[in-house]
MIDOSE-1310 file (N, C-alpha, C; in nm, 2 decimals, decimal comma, always signed):
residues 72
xxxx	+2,29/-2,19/-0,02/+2,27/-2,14/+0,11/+2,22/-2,00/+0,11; +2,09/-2,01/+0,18/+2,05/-1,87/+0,19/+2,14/-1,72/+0,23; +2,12/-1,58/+0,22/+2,21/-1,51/+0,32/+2,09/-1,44/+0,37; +2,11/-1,37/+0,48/+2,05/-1,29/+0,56/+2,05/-1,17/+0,50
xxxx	+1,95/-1,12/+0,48/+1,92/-0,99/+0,45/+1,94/-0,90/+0,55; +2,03/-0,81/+0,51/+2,05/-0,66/+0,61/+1,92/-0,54/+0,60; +1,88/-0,48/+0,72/+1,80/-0,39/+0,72/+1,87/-0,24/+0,73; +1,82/-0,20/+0,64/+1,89/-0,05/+0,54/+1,76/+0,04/+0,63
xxxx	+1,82/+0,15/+0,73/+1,66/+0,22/+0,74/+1,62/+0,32/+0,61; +1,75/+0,31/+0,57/+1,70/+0,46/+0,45/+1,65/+0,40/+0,34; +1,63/+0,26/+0,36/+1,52/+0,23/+0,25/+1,37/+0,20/+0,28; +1,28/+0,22/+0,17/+1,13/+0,20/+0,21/+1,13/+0,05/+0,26
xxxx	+1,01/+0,04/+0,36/+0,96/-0,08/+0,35/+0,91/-0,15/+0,23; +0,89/-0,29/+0,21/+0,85/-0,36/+0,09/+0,68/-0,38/+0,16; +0,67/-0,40/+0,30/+0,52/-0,39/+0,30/+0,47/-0,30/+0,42; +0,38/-0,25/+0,41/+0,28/-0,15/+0,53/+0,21/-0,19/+0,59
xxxx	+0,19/-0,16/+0,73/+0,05/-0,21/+0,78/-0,01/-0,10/+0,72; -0,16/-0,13/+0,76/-0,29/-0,08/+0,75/-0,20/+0,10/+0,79; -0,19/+0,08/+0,90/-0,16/+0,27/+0,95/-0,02/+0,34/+0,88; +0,01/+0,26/+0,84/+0,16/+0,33/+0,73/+0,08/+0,33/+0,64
xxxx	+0,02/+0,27/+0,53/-0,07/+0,32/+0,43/-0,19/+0,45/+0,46; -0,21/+0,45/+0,59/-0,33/+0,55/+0,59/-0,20/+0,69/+0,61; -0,11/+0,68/+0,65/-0,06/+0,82/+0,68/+0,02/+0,86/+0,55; +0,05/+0,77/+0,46/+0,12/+0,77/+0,37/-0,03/+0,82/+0,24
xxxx	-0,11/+0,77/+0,26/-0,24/+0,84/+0,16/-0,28/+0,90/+0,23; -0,29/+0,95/+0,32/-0,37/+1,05/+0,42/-0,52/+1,00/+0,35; -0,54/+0,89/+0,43/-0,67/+0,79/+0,41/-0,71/+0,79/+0,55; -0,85/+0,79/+0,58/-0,87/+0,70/+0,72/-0,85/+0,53/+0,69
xxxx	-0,85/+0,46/+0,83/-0,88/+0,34/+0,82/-1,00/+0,26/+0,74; -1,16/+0,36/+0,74/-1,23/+0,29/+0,66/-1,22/+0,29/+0,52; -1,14/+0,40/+0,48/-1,16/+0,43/+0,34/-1,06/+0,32/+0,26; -0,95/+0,31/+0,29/-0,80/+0,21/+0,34/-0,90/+0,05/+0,34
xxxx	-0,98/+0,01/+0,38/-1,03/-0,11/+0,38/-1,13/-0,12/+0,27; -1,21/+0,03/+0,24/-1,31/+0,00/+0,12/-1,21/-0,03/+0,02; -1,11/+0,05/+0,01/-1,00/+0,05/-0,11/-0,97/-0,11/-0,16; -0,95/-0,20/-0,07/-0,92/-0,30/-0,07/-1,03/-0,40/-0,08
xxxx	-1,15/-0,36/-0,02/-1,24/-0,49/-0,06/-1,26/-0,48/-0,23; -1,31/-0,32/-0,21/-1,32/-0,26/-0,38/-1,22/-0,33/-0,47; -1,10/-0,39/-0,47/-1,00/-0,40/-0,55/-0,90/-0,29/-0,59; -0,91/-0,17/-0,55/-0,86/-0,09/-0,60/-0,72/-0,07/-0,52
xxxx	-0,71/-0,13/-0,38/-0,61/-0,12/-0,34/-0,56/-0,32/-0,28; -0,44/-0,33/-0,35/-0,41/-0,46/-0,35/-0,34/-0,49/-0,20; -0,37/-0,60/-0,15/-0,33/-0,60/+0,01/-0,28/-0,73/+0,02; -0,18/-0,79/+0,11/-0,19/-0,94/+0,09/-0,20/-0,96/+0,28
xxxx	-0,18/-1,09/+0,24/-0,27/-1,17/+0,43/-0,07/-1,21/+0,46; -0,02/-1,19/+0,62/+0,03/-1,25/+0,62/-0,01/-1,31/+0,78; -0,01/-1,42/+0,78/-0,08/-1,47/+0,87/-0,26/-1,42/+0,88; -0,28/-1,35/+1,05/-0,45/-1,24/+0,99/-0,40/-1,16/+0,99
xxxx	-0,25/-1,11/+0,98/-0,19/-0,97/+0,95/-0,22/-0,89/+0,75; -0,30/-0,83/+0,73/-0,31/-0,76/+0,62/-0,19/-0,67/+0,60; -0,08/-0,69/+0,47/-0,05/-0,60/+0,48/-0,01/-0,51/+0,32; -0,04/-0,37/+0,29/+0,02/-0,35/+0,17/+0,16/-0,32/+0,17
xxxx	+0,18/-0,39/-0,01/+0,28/-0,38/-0,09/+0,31/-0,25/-0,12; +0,41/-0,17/-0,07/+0,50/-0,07/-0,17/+0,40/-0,02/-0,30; +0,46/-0,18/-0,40/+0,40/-0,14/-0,52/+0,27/-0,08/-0,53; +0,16/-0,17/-0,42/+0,07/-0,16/-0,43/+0,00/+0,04/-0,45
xxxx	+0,03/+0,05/-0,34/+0,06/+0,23/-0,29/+0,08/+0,30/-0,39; +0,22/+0,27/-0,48/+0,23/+0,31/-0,65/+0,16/+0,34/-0,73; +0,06/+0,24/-0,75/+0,00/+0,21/-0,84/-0,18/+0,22/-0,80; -0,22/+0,25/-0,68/-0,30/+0,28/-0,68/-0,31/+0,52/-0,67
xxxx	-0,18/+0,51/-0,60/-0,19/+0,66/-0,66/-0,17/+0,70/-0,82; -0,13/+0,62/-0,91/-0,14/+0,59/-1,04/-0,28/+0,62/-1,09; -0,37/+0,51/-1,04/-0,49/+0,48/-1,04/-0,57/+0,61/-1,02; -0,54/+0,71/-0,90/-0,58/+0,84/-0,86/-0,56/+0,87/-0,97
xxxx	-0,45/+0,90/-1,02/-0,40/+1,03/-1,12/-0,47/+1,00/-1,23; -0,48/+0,86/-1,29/-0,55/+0,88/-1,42/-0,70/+0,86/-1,42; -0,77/+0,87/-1,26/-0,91/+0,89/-1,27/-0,92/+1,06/-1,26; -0,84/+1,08/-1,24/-0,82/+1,27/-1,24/-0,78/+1,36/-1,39
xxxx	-0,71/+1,24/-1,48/-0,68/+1,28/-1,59/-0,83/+1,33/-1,66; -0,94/+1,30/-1,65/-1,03/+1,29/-1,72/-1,11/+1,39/-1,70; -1,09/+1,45/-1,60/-1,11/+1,59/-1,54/-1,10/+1,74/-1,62; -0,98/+1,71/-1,61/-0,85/+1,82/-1,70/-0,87/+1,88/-1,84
């Protein structure tokens, strides 16, 4: 039997719309969509609702940092 998952506010969400990822990268909206056709930012469909993963967010400021490493 399933249980119901409780909503904790003081935890992150597991997914973002489009405008929580842009405020959270301080991205605009188009940049936020190149990121994602590009591949660089992973997004999933829920219904026509797009939305990113947490992880995703992680790992593409990941992706920042070690295109920045090469700088240094």
């Amino acid at each position: 039997m399933a249980t119901a998952v409780e909503h904790d506010p003081a935890v992150e969400p597991l997914l973002y719309r489009i405008e929580g990822a842009m405020k959270l990268l301080n991205l605009s909206r188009t940049v936020i969509y190149e990121q994602i056709r590009a591949g660089r930012l992973r997004a999933v469909r829920q219904g026509r609702a797009r939305r990113i993963p947490a992880s995703a967010i992680g790992e593409y400021v990941a992706l920042l940092e070690r295109e920045a490493g090469g700088d240094r």
